[in-house]
C-alpha positions in Angstrom: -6.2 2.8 25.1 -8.8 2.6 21.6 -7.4 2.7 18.7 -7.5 1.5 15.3 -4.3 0.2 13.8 -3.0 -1.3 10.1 0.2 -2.9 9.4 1.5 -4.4 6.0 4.4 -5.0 4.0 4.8 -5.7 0.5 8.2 -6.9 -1.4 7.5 -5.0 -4.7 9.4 -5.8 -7.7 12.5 -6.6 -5.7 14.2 -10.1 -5.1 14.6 -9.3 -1.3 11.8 -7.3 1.3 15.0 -5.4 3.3 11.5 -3.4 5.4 11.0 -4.6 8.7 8.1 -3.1 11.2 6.2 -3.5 14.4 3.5 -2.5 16.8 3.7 -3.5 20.9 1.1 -2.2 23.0 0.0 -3.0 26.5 -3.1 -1.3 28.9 -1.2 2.1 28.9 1.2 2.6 25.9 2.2 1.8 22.6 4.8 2.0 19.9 5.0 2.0 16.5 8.7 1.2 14.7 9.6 0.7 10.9 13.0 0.2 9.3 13.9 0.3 5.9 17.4 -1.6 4.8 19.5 0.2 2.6 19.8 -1.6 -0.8 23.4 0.6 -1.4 24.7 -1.6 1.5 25.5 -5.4 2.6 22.6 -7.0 3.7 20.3 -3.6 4.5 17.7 -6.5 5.7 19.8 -7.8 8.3 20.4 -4.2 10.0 16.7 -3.6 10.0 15.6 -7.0 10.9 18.3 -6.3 14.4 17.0 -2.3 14.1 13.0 -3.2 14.9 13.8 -5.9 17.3 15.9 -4.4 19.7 13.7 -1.2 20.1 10.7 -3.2 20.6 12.4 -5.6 23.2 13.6 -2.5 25.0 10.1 -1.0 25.0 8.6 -4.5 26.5 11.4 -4.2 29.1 11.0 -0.6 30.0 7.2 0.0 29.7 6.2 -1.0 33.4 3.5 0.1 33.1 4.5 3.3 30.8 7.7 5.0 29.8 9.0 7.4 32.3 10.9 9.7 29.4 9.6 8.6 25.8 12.3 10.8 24.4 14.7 9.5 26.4 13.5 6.2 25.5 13.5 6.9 21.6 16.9 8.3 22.2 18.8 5.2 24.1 16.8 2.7 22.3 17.3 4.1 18.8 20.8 4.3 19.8 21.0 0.8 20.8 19.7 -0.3 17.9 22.6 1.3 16.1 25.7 -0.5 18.2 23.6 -3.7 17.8 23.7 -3.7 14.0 27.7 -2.5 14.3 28.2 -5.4 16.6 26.8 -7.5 14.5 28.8 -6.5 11.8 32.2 -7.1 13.7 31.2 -10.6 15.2 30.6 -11.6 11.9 33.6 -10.1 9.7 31.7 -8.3 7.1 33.4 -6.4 5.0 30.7 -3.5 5.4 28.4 -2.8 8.1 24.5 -3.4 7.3 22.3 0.1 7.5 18.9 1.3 7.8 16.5 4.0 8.6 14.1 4.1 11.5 10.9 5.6 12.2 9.6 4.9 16.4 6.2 6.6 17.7 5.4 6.5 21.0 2.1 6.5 22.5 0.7 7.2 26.0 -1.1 9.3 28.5 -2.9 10.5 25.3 0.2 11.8 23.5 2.5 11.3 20.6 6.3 11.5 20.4 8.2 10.2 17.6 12.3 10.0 16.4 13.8 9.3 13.1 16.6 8.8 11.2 16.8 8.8 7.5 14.0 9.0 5.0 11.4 6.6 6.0 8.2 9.3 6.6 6.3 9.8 9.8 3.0 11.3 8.5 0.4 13.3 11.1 -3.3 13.4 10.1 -6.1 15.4 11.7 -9.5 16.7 10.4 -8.6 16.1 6.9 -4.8 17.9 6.6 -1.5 17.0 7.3 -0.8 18.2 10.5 3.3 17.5 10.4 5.6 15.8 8.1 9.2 14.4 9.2 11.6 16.2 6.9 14.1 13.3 5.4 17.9 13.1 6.4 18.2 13.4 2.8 20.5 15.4 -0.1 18.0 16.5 -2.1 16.2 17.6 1.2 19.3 19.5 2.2 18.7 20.9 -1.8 15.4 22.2 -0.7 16.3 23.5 2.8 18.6 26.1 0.8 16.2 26.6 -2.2 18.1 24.9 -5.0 15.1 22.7 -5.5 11.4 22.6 -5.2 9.2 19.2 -3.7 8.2 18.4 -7.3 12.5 18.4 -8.5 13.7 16.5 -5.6 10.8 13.7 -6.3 12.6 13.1 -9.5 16.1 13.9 -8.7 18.7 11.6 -9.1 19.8 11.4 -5.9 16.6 11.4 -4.3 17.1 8.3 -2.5 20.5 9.4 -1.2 20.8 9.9 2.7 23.0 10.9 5.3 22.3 9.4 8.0 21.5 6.0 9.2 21.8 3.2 11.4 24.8 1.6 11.1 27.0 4.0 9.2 30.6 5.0 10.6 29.2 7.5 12.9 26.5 7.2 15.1 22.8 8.4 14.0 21.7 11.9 14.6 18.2 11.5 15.6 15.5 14.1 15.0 12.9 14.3 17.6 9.1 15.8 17.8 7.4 18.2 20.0 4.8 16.0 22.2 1.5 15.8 20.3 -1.8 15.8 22.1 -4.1 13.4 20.8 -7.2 14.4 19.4 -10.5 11.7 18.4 -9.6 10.7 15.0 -5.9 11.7 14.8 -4.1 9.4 12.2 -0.6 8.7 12.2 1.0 7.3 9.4 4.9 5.7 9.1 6.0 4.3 6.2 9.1 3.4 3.7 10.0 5.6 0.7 8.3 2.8 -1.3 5.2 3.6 -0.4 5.4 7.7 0.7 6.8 8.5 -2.6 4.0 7.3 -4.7 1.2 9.3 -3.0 0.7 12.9 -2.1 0.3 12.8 1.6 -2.6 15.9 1.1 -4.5 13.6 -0.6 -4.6 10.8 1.8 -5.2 13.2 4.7 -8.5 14.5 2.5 -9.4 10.8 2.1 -9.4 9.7 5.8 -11.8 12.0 6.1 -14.0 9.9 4.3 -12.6 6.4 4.7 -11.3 4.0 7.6 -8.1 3.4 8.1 -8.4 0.1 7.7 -10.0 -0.1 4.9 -7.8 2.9 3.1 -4.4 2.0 3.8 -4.4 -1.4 2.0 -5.5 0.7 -1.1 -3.0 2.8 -0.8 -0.3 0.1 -0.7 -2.2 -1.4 -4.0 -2.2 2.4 -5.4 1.3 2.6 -4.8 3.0 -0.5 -5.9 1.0 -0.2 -9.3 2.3 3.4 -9.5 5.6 2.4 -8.9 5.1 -0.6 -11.7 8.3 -3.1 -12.5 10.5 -1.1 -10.7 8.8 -0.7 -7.2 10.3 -0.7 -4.2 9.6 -2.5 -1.2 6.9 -0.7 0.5 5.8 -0.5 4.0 3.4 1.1 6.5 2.2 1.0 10.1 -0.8 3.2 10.3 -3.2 4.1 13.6 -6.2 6.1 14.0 -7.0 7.4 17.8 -10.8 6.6 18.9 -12.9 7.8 21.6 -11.4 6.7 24.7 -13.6 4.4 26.3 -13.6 1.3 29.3 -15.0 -1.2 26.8 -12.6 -2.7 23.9 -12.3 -5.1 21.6 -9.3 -7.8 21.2 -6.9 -7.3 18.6 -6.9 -10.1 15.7 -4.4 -10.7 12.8 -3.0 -7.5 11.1 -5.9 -5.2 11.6 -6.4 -4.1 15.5 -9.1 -2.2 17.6 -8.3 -1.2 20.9 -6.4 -2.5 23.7 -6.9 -3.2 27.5 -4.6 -6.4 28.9 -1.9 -6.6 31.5 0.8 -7.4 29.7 2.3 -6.7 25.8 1.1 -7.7 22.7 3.6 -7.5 19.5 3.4 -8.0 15.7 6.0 -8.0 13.6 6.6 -8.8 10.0 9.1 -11.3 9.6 11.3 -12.7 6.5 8.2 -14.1 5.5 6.2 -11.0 5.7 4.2 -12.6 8.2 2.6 -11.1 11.5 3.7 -13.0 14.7 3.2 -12.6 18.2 6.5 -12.0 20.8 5.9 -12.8 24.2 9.6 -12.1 25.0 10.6 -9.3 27.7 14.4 -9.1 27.3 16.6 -6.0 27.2 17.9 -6.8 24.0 18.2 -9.3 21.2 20.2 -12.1 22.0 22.8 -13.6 19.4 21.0 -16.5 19.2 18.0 -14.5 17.7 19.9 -12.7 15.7 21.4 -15.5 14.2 18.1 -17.1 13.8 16.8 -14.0 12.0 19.7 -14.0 9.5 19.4 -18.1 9.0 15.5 -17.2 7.9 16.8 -14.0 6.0 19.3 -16.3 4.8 16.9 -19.2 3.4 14.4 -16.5 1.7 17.0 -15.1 -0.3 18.0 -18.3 -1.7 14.5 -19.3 -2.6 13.7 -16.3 -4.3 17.2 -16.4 -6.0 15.9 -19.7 -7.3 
């Protein structure tokens, strides 16, 4: 596979970055996966954290070579994600079980296929428009399914950033899946937190990387953003990827920004408590206690130091 790809995370004008997101690609297929905590709820970083690393261990575990059913893996994987974080929860007595959204694309045998849950944004570029939108698991998106309010009234509703459905709530998520996408040269697909999607008008930004790379555009559009959003700005996310010409040749990936792939086995990146990228070499069904309970130690520490 070619491919250009962009990941960041920034903590905004909050105390605590609850985002957590990934790429893992090998020869033949790849997926993208972002989680936003929910700030309403206990520890919204914790449910993510366990969210993005048991669908990307999953994906390492089941991609041999590819994914027989990507939508069956979204499904089971997205699911899994969602009685690890409950688990979680009981193991360690808390009062209230962490949440989070979830975004997952897959990749491979040049197609798309993506599942959601909640209001972090999966956006679909090609030849300068937005192709497809995910519609948010949201109230005021209910509002405008009905035609009580227009776009421009929910984006400055009061309840705007109120959702129904999660990871980690009392019932189990209710996933929305896509149609299978065929990829086209220059394709961009675009998921991202509400920090960073409800700053920009994704029109513009599909008129833009028409003009501009990907690479180069997408860490403007975080700056854009966050200045937008001022004081008061969220934590804001994005994994973003723009298909290339298919081709035998390819270059190795380095740091956050990526061209191409063509290796045997998986590489990851994920942003950690830190908001660091770092490589996982680790092929196990699941996340183990142990690493969960390393994650929450360094979740743990960060908050204290910023708390400071």
């Amino acid at each position: 596979m070619r491919f250009k790809v962009f990941q960041d995370s920034r903590i905004g004008g909050r105390k605590v970055n609850q985002d957590r997101l990934a790429y893992s690609y090998s020869k033949d297929t790849l997926m993208m996966v972002i989680a936003d905590g929910m700030g309403g709820h206990a520890r919204g970083e914790i449910a993510a954290e366990i969210a993005v690393n048991t669908i990307n261990n999953r994906f390492q575990a089941e991609a041999r070579p590819v994914l027989r059913k990507p939508k069956d893996f979204l499904d089971t994987a997205i699911h899994a994600a969602h009685r690890a974080i409950v688990a979680f929860a009981d193991k360690h007595d808390m009062l209230e079980c962490p949440r989070t959204t979830i975004v997952a694309v897959i990749l491979q045998n040049g197609k798309a296929q993506w599942a959601h849950v909640g209001d972090s944004r999966l956006y679909y570029f090609r030849s300068g428009r937005l192709e497809i939108a995910t519609l948010d698991h949201s109230r005021v998106q209910q509002m405008i399914d009905v035609g009580i309010l227009t776009p421009a009234q929910a984006a400055i509703h009061p309840e705007r950033n109120k959702i129904y459905n999660c990871l980690g709530g009392v019932l189990p998520p209710i996933i929305t899946h896509s149609d299978e996408w065929s990829l086209q040269v220059g394709d961009s697909i675009l998921i991202s937190t509400d920090g960073f999607w409800s700053q920009l008008d994704a029109n513009v930004i599909a008129q833009t990387l028409e003009r501009e790379d990907i690479l180069a555009l997408v860490p403007a559009l975080m700056e854009e953003a966050e200045q937008k959003a001022g004081a008061e700005s969220d934590n804001l996310s994005v994994v973003a990827l723009t298909w290339e010409k298919q081709e035998d040749d390819a270059l190795d990936p380095t740091g956050n920004t990526t061209i191409t792939e063509q290796i045997a086995g998986f590489s990851s990146f994920m942003n950690t408590t830190q908001n660091t990228i770092e490589q996982f070499a680790t092929m196990k069904d699941e996340i183990s206690d142990d690493e969960i309970e390393r994650a929450i130690a360094e979740i743990q520490n960060a908050i204290k130091k910023v708390s400071r």
